[in-house]
N, C-alpha and C positions, 0 to 999 in steps of 0.2 A: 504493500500500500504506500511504502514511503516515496516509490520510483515516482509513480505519478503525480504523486503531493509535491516532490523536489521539483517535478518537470515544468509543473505549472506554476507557479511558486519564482522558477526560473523565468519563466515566459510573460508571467504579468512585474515582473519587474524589468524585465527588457523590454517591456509595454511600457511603461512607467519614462524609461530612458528615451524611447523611440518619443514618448507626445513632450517630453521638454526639450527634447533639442528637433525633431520634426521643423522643419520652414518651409514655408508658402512664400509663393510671388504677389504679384496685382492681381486682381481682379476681374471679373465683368460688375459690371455693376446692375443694379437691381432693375434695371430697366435697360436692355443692351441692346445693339444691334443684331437685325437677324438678315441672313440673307442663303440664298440658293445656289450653288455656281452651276455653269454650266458648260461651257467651253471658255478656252483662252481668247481673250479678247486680241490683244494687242500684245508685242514686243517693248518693253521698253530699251533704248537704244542712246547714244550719245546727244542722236536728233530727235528724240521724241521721249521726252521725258511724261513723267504721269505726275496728277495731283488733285487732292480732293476734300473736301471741305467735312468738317466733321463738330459733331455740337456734342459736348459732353454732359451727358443726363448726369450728373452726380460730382461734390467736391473730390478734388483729391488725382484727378488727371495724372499719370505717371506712365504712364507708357501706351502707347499705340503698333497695334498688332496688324500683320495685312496676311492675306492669303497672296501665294504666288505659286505659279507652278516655273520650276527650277528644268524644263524640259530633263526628268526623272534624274537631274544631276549635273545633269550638262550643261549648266548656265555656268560659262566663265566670265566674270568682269567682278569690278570693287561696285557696291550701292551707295550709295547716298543718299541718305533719308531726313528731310527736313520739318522740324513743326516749328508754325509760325501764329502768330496774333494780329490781322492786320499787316502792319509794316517790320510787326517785331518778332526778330527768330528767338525763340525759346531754348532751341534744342537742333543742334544737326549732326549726326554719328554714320561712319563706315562702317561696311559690312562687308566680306569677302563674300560674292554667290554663293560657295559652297559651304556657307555655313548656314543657309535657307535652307529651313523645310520644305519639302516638295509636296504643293499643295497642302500644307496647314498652316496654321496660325502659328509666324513666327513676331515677334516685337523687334521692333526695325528703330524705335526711335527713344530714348526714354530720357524725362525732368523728372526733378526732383517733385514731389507732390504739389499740386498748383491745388491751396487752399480754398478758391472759391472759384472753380474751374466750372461747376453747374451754370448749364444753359447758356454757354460762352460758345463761337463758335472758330474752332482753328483748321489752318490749312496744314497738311500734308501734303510735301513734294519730294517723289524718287526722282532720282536721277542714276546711273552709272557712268562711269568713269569713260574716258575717251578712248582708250588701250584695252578697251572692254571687247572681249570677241564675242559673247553672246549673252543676250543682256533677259532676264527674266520676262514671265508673259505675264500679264494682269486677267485676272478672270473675269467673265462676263456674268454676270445674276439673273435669274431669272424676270424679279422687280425691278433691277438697272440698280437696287443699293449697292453702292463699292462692297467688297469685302475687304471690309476694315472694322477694325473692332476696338474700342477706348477700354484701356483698363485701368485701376483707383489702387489706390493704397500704395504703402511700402512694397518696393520690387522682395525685399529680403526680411521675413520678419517670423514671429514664434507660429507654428498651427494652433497653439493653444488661446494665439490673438484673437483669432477668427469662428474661435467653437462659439459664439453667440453668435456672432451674422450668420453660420451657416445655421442653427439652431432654428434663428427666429422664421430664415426664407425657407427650411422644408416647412414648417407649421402654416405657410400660407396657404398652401392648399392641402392641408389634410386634415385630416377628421379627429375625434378627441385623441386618440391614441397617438397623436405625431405633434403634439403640444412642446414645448421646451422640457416641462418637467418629467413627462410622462416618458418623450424619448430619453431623459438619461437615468428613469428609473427601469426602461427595458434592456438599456446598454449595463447596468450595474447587475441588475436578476442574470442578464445573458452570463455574464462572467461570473456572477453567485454558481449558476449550477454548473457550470466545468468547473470550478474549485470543488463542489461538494459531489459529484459524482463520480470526481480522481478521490477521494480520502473517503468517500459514504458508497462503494461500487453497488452496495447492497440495496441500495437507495436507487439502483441505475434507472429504472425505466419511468420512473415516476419523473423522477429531475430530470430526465431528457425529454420526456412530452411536455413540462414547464420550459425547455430550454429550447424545443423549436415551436411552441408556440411565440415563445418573447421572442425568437429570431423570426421568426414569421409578421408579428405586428412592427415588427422594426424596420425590416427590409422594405414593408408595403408603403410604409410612408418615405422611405430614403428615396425611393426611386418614383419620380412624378409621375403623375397618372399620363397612362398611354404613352410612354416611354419605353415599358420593357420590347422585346423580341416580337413583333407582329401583333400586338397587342389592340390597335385598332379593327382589326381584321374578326379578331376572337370576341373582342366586345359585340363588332358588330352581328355574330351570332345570337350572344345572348339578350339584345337588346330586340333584333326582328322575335325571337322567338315569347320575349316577355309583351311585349308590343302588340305583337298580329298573333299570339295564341298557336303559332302555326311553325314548322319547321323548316327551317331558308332550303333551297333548291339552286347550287349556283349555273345550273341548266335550262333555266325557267325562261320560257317568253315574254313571262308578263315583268316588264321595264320599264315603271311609271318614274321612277322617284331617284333609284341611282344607288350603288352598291351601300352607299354609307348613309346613314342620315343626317340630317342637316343640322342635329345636336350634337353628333358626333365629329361632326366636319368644324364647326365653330370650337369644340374640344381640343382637337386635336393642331388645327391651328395655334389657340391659346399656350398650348403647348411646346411649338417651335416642333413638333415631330417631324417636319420635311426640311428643318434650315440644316443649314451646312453644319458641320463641327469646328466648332465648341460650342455655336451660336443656337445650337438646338436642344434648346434651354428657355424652360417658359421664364416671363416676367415676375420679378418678384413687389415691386413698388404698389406704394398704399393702396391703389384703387384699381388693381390689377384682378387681384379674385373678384373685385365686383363688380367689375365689367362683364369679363369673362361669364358671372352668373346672369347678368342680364342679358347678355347677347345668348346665352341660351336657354332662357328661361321664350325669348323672341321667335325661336324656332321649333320646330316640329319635329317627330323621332320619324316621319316614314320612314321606311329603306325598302327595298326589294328584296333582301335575304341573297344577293347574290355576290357576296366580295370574297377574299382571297381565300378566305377559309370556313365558305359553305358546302364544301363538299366532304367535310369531317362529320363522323358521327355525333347522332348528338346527346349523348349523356351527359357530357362535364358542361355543357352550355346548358340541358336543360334545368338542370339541378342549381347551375350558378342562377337562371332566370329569377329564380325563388329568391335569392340572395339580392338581386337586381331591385324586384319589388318592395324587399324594408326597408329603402333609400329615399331619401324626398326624390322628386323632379329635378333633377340636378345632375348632370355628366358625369362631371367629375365623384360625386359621394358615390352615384352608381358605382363607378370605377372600384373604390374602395372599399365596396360593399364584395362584389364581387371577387375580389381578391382575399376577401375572406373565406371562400369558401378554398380559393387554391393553397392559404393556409392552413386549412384542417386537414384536408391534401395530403400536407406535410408533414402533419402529425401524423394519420394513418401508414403513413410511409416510413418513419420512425419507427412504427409498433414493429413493421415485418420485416426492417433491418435490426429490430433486437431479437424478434425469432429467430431470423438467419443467424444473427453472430451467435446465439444459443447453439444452434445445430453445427456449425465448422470449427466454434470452439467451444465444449460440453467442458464442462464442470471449472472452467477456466473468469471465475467473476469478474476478477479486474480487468483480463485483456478484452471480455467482452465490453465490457463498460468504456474502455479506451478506443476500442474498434468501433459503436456507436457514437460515441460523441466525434467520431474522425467525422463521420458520414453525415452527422447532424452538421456540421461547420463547412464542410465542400462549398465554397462562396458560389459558384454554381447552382447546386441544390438550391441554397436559401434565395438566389436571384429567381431561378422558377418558381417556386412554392411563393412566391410572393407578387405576381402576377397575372393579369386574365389570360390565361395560356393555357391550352388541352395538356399540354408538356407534364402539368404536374398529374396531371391522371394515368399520363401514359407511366410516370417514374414509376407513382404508387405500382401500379398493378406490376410493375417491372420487379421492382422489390418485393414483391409477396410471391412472382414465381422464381428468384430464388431461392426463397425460403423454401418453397414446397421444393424445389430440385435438391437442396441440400438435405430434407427430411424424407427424400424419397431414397438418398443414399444411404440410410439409415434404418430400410424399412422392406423387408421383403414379399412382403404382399400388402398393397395398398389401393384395395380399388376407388373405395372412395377419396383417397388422394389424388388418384389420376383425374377421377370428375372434377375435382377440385379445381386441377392443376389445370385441366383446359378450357374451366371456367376463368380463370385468372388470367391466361393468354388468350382468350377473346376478350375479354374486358378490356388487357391490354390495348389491344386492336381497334375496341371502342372508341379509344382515343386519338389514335392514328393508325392507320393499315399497316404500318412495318414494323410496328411493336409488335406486331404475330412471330416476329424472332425473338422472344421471349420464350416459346417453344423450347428453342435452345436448352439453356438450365434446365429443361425439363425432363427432353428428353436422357441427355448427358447422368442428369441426379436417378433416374428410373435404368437404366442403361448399368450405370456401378452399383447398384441397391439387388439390381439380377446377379450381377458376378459376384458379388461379395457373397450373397445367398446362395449361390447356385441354383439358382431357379429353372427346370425344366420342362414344368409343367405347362405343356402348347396352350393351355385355357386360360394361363394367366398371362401368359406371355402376348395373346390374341387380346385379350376381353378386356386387359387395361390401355393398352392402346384406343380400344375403340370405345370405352368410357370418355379417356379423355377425349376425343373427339365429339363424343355427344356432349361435352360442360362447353366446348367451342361452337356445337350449336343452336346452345341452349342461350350464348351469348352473341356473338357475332355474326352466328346463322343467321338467330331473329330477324336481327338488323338489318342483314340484305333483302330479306322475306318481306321485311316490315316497308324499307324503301321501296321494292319490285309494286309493291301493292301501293302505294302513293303515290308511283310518280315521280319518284327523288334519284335525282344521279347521285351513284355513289360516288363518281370519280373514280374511278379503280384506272388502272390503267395509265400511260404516260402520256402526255400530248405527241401531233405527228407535223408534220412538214417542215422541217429543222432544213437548212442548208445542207446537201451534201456533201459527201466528204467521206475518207474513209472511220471502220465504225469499228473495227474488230477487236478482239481484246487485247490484242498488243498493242493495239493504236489506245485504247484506252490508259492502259498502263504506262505508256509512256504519257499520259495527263500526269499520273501521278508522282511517280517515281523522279528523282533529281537527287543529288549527289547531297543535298545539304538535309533532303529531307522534306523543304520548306512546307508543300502541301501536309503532308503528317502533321509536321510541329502544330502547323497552322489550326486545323482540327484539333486536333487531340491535346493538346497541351496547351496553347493559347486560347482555343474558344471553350473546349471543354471543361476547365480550368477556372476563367476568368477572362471573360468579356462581353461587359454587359452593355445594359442599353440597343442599341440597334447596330451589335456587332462593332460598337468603331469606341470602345470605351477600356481596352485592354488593361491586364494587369502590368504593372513595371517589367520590363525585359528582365533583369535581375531575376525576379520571381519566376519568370518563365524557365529560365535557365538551369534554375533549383531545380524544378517540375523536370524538365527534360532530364537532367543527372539522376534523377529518384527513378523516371523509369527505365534508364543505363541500366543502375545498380539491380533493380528487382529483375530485367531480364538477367543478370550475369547470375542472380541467386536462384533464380528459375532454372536455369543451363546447368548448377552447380547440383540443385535437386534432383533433377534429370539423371545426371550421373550417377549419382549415389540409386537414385530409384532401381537405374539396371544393375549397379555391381549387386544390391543388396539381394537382388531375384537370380541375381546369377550365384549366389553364392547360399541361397537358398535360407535366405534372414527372415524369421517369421516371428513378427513382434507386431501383435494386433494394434496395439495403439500407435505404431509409428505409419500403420497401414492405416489405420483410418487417417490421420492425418494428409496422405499422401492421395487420399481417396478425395478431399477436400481440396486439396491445392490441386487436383486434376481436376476436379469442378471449376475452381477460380477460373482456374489460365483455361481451359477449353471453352467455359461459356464467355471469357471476354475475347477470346481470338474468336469464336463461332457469332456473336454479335458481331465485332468487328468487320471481319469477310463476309455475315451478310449486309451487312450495310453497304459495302463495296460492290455486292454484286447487285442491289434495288439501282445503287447508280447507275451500273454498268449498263442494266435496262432502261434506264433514262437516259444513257449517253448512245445507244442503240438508237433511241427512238427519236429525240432532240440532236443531237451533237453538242452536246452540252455538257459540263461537269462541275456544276453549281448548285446540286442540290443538297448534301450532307452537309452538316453542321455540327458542330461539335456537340451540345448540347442533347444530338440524338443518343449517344451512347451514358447518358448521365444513369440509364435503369440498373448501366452493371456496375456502379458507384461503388458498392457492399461485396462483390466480388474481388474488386482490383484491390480496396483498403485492407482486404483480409489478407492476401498474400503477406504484405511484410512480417506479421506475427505468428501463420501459421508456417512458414518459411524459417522462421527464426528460431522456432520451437524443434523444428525439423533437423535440420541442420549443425544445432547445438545440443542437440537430445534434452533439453534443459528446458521444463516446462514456466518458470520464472521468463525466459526468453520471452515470449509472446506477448506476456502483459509489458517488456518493457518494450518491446516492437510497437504495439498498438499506440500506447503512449507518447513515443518518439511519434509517430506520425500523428495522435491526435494536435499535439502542441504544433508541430507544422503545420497542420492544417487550420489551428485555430490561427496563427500571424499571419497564414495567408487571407483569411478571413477579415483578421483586424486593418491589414491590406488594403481590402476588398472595398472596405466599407470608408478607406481615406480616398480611396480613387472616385469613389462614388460622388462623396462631397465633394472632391475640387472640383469634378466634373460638371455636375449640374447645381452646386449653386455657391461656386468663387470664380 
């Protein structure tokens, strides 16, 4: 017990050190610019300099930010960036090109804080040097607003300066629980129960449904409504189906009104959910939520039921519908109403990664309790459970079939486990169609629960198979049955008329495959990991880096398992508990490679049928979450024969996973509201 009391104990006091030396830059300020880009306008050149007029909504002026595209690097020349008042330069600084970001927000110009800089208006002028070979492009906006952006405050100054501005601007749009005091009594409980469920393991499951509950009401007010991952799309399910009583059709003919409603469209505006990055970031100034409710209080919820994600099943929108309804008339509380339901989500999803961690590590308290709180803290996980997203239904159901896989390894005749189990993987399915490779764990945990048994008997080996197949059509049948009779496209299928080109799997593979990795990292470790918002809100490289090294090491201790697995059946070692073990870490690593390659191949049939290799997201494979955290401690335990091992495995990766977490949640704030 004392391993993970030391661990944490370590880690909130390297917490303690990270929030007093932590520094932030400037600003946006509470009312900023937004804008859209859209192609490169122009070159800026020796003869054709750029320059633009900018009015700073708030005191405190210190730096001015511009988008440029750096033609992906290749802009060589010196900048010169000037701000002026009138006749009077303030400020004018060089910039070598290649130290511009290419196409983001880099600050080109900075003064010292101009104290009453509010509602003044200055110019900014680039210029580049004469000796300049190729001088940066300026982007064109959708609106014609520059992409330029004013930023306030100290360039260089404590994080700890700013925990009340950033406090007061989440509270402006969220509901009682996102209050100043409320959010730092969720952020304090959060941290209460990782300290007490590392020293109280016995206490595990109780403190961990307390613990992603508070992370669940925490996350839904950190991240602005209609902000997460396609979020607009998924409302717009549950809004037609509270709305019009009826279930969206994104196949329908009837096209009065337009995929989104015009309460949602006004939302989602207010929101900045289409401006560019960093600018896609609602408004936080006085009279900002009371616009925003008046202008949709002004308009109407039609829709037609037909936007990006009417063609999903619909259990998690109908159930959210209900959730829709205890909300006043209001978008946004909708929003947050809603989000509660993908919060409980996340509590059910917790119960069946404490079952699993029960069943791959039995009689093991502490490292089960460290292997749950890993999986509670995946800043991932808490980003989906905390938004209008089907994603968190799909996790659930993901996590409850490997629990039954794990329990099926343990189990030699189980037929109402098999019903079970292929109730669980159409439920999956419910959620999204390629959550039916949740199969996977199932068939894999039913598959070593026969060999371990030696199971012969053709009637069981026949009748559980086609059990489970009747709980898949007792759930995801329905549901085809139910649409075939209404009238409803399921979507099944891939779109066609893509470009030509060749299609085959070597051409595919070569999408993927490159020397550095990029594509993988980019999945797997960057999005799966941490990157929120609308894909463009990453974790620090550093962190990534970590992430990429941790899965080095677990493959080399996988490779190292491996080995020992054959010498040990070569040498005829028969030690039931080092075989169950091994029965377990052959679950892990088979059902995350068996997700993994089918994900690969659902694209491969999308890159067959489109020519396209854009549709996996990291975020798809978050169901085998509970399989990959279990590896380090049942590997550890393995390998070391030393059953101590595991709990301190678990623990080493619970505590990383909690700083990535605490991470998680500082990127989140500078992002959408400094």
């Amino acid at each position: 017990m004392w391993v993970p009391a030391s661990l944490c104990a370590l880690v909130l006091l390297l917490g303690l050190v990270l929030a007093l030396s932590a520094r932030v830059g400037a600003a946006q300020g509470a009312d900023t610019q937004h804008f859209a880009v859209t192609e490169a306008d122009y070159e800026i050149t020796p003869r054709s300099p750029w320059s633009v007029d900018l009015t700073a909504t708030e005191d405190g002026l210190s730096q001015v930010g511009v988008v440029l595209g750096t033609w992906t690097g290749d802009a060589d020349c010196t900048l010169t960036a000037t701000l002026a008042e009138g006749e009077r330069v303030l400020a004018s600084q060089d910039k070598a090109c290649d130290q511009l970001a290419d196409t983001l927000l880099t600050p080109v110009v900075e003064v010292e804080p101009i104290e009453d800089s509010e509602g003044r208006t200055y110019r900014l002028s680039v210029t580049v040097s004469e000796d300049s070979l190729r001088g940066p492009a300026v982007w064109k906006t959708i609106d014609g607003t520059p992409a330029v952006v004013a930023l306030y405050g100290e360039t260089d100054r404590p994080m700890l300066s700013v925990v009340d501005e950033v406090l007061e601007r989440v509270a402006v749009y969220a509901p009682a629980w996102g209050s100043p005091a409320a959010l730092v009594i969720l952020v304090v409980l959060l941290l209460a129960c990782v300290a007490l469920v590392a020293t109280r393991p016995r206490w595990g499951l109780v403190t961990l449904l307390v613990l992603v509950l508070a992370r669940g009401l925490l996350w839904s007010v950190l991240v602005p409504p209609l902000q997460g991952m396609d979020e607009p799309a998924h409302f717009a399910n549950v809004q037609f189906i509270a709305e019009e009583g009826r279930l969206p059709n994104w196949n329908t003919e009837d096209r009065r009104f337009g995929a989104y409603s015009p309460s949602l469209e006004v939302a989602a505006h207010a929101m900045s959910v289409s401006s560019y990055h960093p600018t896609d970031r609602p408004d936080y100034g006085p009279d900002a939520a009371e616009e925003l409710r008046e202008a949709d209080a002004a308009v109407g919820t039609d829709s037609d039921g037909t936007g990006p994600a009417a063609s999903y099943p619909p259990p998690y929108y109908a159930i959210g519908a209900l959730f829709y309804q205890l909300a006043p008339d209001d978008t946004v509380a909708q929003v947050h109403a809603i989000r509660l339901w993908s919060t409980l989500l996340g509590v059910a999803a917790i119960v069946f990664a404490w079952l699993f961690a029960g069943e791959v590590l039995p009689g093991r308290r502490t490292a089960r309790a460290g292997l749950v709180t890993a999986i509670a803290l995946q800043p991932m996980l808490a980003h989906q459970f905390a938004l209008v997203n089907n994603d968190g239904w799909v996790i659930a159901a993901g996590f409850a079939a490997l629990w039954i896989g794990a329990r099926l390894v343990r189990t030699a005749r189980g037929p109402w486990w098999m019903l079970a189990a292929g109730a669980v993987a159409g439920a999956a399915a419910l959620g999204k169609p390629f959550a039916a490779l949740m199969v996977i764990p199932i068939a894999l945990g039913w598959f070593l629960g026969k060999i371990r048994y030696r199971v012969r008997d053709w009637r069981v080996l026949l009748i559980e198979p086609l059990l489970a197949a009747v709980g898949v059509a007792l759930t995801y049948g329905v549901w085809l049955v139910a649409a075939r009779v209404l009238g409803i496209d399921t979507g099944l299928g891939f779109p066609q008329g893509a470009p030509d080109g060749p299609r085959g799997v070597l051409d595919y593979v070569r999408t993927q495959v490159s020397t550095d990795l990029a594509e993988f990292r980019q999945l797997w470790v960057d999005q799966m990991w941490g990157n929120f918002g609308w894909v463009n809100t990453p974790l620090p490289f550093g962190a990534q880096q970590v992430i990429w090294a941790s899965y080095l090491l677990l493959a080399v201790a996988t490779i190292t398992w491996l080995v020992l697995l054959v010498r040990d059946r070569r040498r005829g070692v028969v030690d039931e508990e080092v075989r169950g073990i091994d029965r377990m870490v052959a679950l892990c690593v088979l059902s995350g490679l068996g997700a993994l390659l089918g994900m690969y191949v659902v694209e491969y049939g999308y890159f067959r049928s489109t020519g396209l290799t854009n549709l996996l997201q990291g975020r798809y494979l978050l169901m085998i979450v509970p399989a990959l955290l279990a590896l380090p401690p049942l590997l550890a335990e393995r390998l070391s024969r030393r059953r101590p091992a595991a709990a301190v495995a678990a623990w080493v990766v619970a505590v990383g996973v909690l700083a990535l977490h605490v991470t998680s949640v500082l990127v989140i704030a500078q992002k959408y509201y400094l």
